[in-house]
Residue frames as qw, qx, qy, qz and C-alpha x, y, z in Angstrom:
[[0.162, -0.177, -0.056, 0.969, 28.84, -8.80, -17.84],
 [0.023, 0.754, 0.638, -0.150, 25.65, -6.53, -17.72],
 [0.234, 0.146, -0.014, 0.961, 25.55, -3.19, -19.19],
 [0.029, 0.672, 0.735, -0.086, 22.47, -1.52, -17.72],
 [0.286, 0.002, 0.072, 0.956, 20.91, 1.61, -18.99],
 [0.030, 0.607, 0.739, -0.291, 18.01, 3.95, -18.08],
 [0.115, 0.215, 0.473, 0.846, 15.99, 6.06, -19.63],
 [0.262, -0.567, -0.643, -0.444, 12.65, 8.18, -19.60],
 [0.354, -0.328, -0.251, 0.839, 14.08, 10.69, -16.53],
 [0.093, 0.447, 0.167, 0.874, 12.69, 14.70, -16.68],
 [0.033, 0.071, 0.412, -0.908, 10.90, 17.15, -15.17],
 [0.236, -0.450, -0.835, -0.212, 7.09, 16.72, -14.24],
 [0.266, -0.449, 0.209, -0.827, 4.62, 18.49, -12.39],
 [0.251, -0.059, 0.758, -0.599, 3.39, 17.17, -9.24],
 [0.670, 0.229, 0.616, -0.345, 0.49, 14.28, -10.13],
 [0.582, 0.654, -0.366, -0.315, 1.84, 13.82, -13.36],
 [0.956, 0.166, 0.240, -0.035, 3.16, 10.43, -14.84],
 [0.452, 0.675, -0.567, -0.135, 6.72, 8.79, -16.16],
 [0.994, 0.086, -0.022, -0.057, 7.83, 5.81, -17.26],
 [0.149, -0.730, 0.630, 0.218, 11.38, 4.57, -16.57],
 [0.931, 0.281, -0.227, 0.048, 12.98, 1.89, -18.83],
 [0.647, -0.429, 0.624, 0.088, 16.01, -0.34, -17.89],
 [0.852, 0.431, -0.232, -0.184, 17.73, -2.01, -21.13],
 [0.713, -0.437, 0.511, 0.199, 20.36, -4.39, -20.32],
 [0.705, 0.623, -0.327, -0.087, 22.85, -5.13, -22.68],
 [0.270, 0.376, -0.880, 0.106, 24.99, -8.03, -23.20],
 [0.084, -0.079, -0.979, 0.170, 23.87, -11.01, -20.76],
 [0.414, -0.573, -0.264, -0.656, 20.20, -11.36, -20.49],
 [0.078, 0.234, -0.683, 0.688, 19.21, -10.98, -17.35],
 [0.732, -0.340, -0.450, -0.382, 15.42, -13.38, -17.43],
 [0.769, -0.005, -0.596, 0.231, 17.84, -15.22, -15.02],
 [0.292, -0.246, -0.492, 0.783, 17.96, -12.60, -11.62],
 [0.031, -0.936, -0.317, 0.153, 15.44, -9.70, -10.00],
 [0.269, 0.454, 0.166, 0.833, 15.63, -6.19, -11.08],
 [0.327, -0.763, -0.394, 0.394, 15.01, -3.79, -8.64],
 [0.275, 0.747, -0.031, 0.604, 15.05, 0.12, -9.03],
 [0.428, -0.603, -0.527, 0.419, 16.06, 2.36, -6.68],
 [0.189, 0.799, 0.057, 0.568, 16.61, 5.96, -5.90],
 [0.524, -0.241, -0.227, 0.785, 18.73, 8.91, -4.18],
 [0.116, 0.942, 0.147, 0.277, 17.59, 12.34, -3.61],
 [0.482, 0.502, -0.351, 0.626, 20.13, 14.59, -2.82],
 [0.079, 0.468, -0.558, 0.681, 21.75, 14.37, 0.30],
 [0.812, -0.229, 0.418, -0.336, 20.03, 10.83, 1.31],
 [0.249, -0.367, 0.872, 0.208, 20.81, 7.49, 0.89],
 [0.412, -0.031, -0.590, -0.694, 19.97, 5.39, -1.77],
 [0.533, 0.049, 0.525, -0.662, 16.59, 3.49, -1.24],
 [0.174, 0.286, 0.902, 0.273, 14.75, 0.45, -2.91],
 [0.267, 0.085, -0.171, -0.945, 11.68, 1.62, -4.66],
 [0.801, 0.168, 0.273, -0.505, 10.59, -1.96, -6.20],
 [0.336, -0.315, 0.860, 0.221, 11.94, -5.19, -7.34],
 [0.866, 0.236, -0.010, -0.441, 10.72, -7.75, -9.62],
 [0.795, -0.236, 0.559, -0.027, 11.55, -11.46, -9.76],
 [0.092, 0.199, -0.743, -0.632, 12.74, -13.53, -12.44],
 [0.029, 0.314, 0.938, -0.141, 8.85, -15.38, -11.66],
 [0.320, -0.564, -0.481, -0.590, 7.11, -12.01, -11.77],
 [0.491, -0.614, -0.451, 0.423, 7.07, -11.64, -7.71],
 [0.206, 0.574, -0.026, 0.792, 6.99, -7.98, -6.60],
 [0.447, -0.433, -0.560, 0.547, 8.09, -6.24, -4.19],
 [0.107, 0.771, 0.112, 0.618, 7.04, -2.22, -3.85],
 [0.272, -0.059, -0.479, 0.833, 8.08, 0.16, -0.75],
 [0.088, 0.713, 0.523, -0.459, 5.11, 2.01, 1.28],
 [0.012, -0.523, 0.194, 0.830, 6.06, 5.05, -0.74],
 [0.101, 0.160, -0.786, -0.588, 5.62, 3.04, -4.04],
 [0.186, 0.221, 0.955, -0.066, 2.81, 1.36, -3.39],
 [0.381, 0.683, 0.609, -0.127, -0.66, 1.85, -5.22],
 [0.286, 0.850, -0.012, -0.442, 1.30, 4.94, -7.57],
 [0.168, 0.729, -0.623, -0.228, 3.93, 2.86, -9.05],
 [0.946, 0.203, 0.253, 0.006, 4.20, -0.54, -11.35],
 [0.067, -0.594, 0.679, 0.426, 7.07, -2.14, -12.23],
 [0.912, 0.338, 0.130, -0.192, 7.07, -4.55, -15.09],
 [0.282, -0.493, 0.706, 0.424, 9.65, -6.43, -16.97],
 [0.821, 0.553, -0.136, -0.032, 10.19, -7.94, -21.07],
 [0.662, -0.575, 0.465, 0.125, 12.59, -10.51, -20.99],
 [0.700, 0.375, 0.379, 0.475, 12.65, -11.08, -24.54],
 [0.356, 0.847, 0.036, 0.394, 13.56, -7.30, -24.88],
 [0.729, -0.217, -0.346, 0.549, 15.67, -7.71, -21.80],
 [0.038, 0.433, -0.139, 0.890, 14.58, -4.72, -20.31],
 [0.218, -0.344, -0.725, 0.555, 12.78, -3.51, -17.01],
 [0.010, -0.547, -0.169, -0.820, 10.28, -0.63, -17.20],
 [0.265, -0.403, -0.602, 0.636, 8.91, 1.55, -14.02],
 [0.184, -0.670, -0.483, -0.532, 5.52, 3.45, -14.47],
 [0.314, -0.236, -0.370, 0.842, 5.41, 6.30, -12.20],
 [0.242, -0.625, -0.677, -0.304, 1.56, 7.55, -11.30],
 [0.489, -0.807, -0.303, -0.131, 0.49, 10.76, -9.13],
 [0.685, 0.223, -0.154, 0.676, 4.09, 12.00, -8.52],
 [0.212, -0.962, -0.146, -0.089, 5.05, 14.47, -5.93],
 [0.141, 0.884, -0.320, 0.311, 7.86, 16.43, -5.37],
 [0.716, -0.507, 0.425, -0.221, 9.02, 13.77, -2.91],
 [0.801, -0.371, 0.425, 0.198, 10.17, 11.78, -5.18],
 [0.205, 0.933, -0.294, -0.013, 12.48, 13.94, -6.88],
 [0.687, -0.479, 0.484, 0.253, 15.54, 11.75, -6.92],
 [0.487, 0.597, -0.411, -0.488, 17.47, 10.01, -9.34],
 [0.874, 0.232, 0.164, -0.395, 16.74, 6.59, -10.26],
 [0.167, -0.472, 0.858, 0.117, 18.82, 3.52, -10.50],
 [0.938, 0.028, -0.230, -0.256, 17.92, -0.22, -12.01],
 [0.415, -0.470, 0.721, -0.295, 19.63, -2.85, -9.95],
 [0.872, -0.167, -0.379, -0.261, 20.03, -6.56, -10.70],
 [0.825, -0.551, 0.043, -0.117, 20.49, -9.12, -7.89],
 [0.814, 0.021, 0.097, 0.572, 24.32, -10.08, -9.45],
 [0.672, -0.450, -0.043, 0.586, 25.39, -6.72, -8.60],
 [0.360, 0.410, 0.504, 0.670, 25.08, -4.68, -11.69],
 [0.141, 0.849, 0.220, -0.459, 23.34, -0.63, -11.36],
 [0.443, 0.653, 0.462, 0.405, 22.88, 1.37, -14.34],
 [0.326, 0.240, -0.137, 0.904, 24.15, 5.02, -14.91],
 [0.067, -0.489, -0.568, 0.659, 21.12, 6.48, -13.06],
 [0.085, 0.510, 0.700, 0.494, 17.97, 8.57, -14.62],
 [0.121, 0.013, -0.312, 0.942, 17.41, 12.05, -13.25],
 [0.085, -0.640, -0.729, -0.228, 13.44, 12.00, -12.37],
 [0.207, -0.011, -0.161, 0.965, 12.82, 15.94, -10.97],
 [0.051, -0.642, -0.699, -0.310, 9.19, 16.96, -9.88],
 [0.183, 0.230, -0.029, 0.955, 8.02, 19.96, -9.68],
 [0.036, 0.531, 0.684, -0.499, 5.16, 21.77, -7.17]]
């Protein structure tokens, strides 16, 4: 059992910066990828960006060159740096591991 939980959600202006965290509690979870995703309202959810248990990453077009995931497996957490933000991705933010697990979700909200 995985409890996963995210943090570091709010309200930004447009080309502003936040950092999501992922903490896992109970099993660590060195042993499977972590992948966020997100849902704005009244779409479906979407991958954002994964990360191996090796360090392998994956990012979506969207994500690419504004957004770094990273992971600490001794603190058995996930963290997601969010660069240059635009109102686009307004959503709210999931962590995801490969055995099935999603955290309560992490309201990110940008603002023009």
């Amino acid at each position: 059992q995985i409890e996963l939980v995210e943090s570091g959600g709010g309200l930004v202006q447009a080309g502003g910066s936040l950092r999501l965290s992922c903490a896992a509690a109970g099993r660590i979870f060195s042993s499977v990828a972590i992948g966020w995703f997100r849902q704005a309202p009244g779409k479906e959810r979407e991958i954002v960006c994964g990360i191996n248990r090796r360090g392998g990453l994956y990012y979506s077009e969207s994500a690419k060159g504004r957004f770094t995931i990273s992971r600490d497996n001794a603190k058995n957490a996930v963290f997601l740096q969010m660069n240059s933000l635009t109102p686009e991705d307004t959503a709210v933010y999931y962590c995801w591991t490969t055995n099935g697990y999603w955290g309560q979700g992490t309201q990110v909200t940008v603002s023009s």
